[in-house]
Structure formats: C-alpha cells, structure tokens
C-alpha positions as CSV (number, residue, x, y, z in Angstrom):
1,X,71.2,144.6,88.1
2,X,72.0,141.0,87.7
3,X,75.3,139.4,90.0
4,X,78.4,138.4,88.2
5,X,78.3,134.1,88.2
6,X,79.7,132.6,91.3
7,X,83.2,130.7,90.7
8,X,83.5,127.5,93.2
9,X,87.0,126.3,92.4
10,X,88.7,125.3,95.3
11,X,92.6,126.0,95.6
12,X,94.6,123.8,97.9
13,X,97.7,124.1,99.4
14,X,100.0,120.9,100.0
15,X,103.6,119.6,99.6
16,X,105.0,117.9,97.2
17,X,104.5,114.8,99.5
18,X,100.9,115.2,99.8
19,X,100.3,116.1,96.2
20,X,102.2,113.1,95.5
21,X,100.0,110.9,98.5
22,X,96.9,112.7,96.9
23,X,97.1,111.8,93.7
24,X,98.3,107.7,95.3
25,X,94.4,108.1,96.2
26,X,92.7,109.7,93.7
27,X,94.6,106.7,91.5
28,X,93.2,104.0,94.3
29,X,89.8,105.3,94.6
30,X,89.3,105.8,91.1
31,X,90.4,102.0,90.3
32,X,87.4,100.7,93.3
33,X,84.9,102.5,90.7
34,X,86.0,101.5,87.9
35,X,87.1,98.3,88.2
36,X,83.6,97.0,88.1
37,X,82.2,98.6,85.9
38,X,81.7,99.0,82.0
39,X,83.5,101.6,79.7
40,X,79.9,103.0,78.9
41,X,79.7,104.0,82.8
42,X,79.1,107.7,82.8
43,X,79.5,107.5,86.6
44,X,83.3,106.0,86.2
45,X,83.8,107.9,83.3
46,X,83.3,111.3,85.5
47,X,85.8,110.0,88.0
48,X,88.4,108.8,85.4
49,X,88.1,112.8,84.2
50,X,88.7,114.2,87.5
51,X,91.9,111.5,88.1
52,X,93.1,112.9,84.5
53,X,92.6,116.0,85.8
54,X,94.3,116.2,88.7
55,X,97.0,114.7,87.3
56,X,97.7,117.0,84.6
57,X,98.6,119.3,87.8
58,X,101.5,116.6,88.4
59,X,103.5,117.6,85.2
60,X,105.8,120.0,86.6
61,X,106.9,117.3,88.6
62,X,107.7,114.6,85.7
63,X,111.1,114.7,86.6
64,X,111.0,114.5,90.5
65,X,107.9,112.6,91.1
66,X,106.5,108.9,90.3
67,X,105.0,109.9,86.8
68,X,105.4,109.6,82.7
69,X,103.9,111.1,80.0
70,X,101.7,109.0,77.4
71,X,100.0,110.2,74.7
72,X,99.8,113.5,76.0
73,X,98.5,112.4,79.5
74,X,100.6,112.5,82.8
75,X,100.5,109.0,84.5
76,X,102.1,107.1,87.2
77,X,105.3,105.2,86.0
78,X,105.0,101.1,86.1
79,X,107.2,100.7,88.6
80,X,104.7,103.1,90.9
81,X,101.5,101.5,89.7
82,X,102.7,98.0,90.7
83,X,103.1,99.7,93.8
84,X,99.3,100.8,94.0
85,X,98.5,97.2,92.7
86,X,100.3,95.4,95.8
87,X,97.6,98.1,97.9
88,X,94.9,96.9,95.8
89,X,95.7,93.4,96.0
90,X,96.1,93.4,99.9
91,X,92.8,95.1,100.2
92,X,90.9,92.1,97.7
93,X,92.2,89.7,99.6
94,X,91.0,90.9,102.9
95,X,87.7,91.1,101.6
96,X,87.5,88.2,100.0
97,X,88.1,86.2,103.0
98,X,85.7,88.7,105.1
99,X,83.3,87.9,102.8
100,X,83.3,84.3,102.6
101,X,83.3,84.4,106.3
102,X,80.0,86.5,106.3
103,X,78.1,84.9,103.3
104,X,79.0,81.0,104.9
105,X,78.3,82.7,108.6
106,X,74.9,84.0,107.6
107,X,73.9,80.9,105.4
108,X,74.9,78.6,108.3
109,X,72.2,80.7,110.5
110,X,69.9,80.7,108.5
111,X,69.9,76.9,108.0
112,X,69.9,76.7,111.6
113,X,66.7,79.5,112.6
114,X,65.2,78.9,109.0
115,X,64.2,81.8,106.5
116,X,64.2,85.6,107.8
117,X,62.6,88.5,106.4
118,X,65.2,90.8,108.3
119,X,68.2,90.5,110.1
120,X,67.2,91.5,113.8
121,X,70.0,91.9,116.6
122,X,70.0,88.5,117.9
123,X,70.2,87.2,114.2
124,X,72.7,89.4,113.8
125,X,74.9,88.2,116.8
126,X,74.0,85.0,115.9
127,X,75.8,85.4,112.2
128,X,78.8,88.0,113.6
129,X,79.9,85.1,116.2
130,X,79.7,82.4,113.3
131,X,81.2,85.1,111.4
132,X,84.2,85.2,113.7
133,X,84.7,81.7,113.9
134,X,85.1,81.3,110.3
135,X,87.8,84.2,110.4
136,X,89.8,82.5,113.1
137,X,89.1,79.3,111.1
138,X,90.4,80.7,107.4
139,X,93.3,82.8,109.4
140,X,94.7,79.4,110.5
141,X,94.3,77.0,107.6
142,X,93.5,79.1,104.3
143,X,91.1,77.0,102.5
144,X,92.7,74.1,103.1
145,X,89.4,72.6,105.1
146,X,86.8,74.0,102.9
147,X,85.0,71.3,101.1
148,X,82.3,71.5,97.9
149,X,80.5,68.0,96.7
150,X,81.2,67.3,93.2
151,X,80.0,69.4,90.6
152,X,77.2,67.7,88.5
C-alpha cells in the first residue's frame, strides 16, 4: 500500500495591509539579490519567480492596492516603486559610508600592527574604535576631508 504524496503549501492568513507590506518586502528583498547579479543567475531567477508569484495573488486588489498590470503580470505602479527606491537608496547609502569606514579602519590597523592572518579580539577592537572614529568623522563632514594623490 503506498501513501498518497504529501502537499506542503502553506496558506496564510493576513490583511490587506500586510499582504500589501508583504509583498513591499518580497519586492525589497528580491531587488538585494538581484541587483548584483547576472540575468543567467538561476539563484535570482528562482526568487524573481516566487516575487511574480506572489504577486499574481495581488490582482484582486488592482483597484485598491499599489499595483498595475503589464503584459500580463501584476506589478507595483511607479509612483509605489519610487517609493521602494527611496528605501533602497537610504539603505546603500548607509552602507556605503559603513563600509568605507570599515575598509579605511581596518587598512589603517593593519598599517599600524602590520600583516595578519586573522582578525583576533584586540585587532578587532583595534579596527571597531578606528571604525568609529571614521563614522563620527564622515557623519560630520561627508567626504569633504577625504583626500586621494593623483592618479597616474
């Protein structure tokens, strides 16, 4: 006697508001993977179906919600996806800044202690603390003190 296959879908229940805030993230998190990467990305391409997906469950709600059709598809209007973009664009600008205070933090360290094979607590401390400094440093003036030598 063999078992009848096991069916994992998963059925939720939200409000409009939610399914509306869902699909704000799904739309977010599916732009940090794909943003990177190529179209021949099987990895992004599997999120980009699960977006499409997910919003095909938003078309009873063309009229109330956020969202248009093209070319068959249910998407966020413009006017919403700018929206998003201001999110996205407040996030790369954090970490930009984050990161140029860790890579200049570290790489000031480093010419201090010389080479390491692995960062170690007191290394570590060493770099967070520089790390800090520079944050404090680019929250004040922006880039306005950095300096690079000519280009040759």
């Amino acid at each position: 006697m063999s078992k009848a296959p096991v069916k994992n879908d998963i059925e939720l229940q939200l409000s409009e508001t939610h399914f509306f805030q869902l699909l704000d993230l799904i739309y977010l998190g599916n732009w940090m993977v794909t943003a990177c990467s190529g179209v021949e990305d099987e990895h992004a391409q599997e999120y980009t179906d699960v977006e499409k997906q997910m919003f095909s469950h938003a078309e009873p709600f063309l009229e109330k919600g956020p969202f248009h059709m093209l070319n068959s598809e249910v998407m966020f209007t413009e006017e919403h996806e700018d929206s998003l973009q201001d999110i996205i664009g407040e996030y790369d600008n954090e970490v930009f800044w984050e990161a140029l205070a860790y890579r200049m933090a570290k790489r000031d360290v480093i010419e201090q202690i010389g080479p390491i094979k692995e960062i170690k607590n007191e290394v570590f401390m060493q770099i967070f603390h520089r790390e800090m400094d520079y944050i404090r440093e680019f929250e004040k003036n922006g880039i306005k003190r950095i300096t690079i030598p000519p280009l040759q």
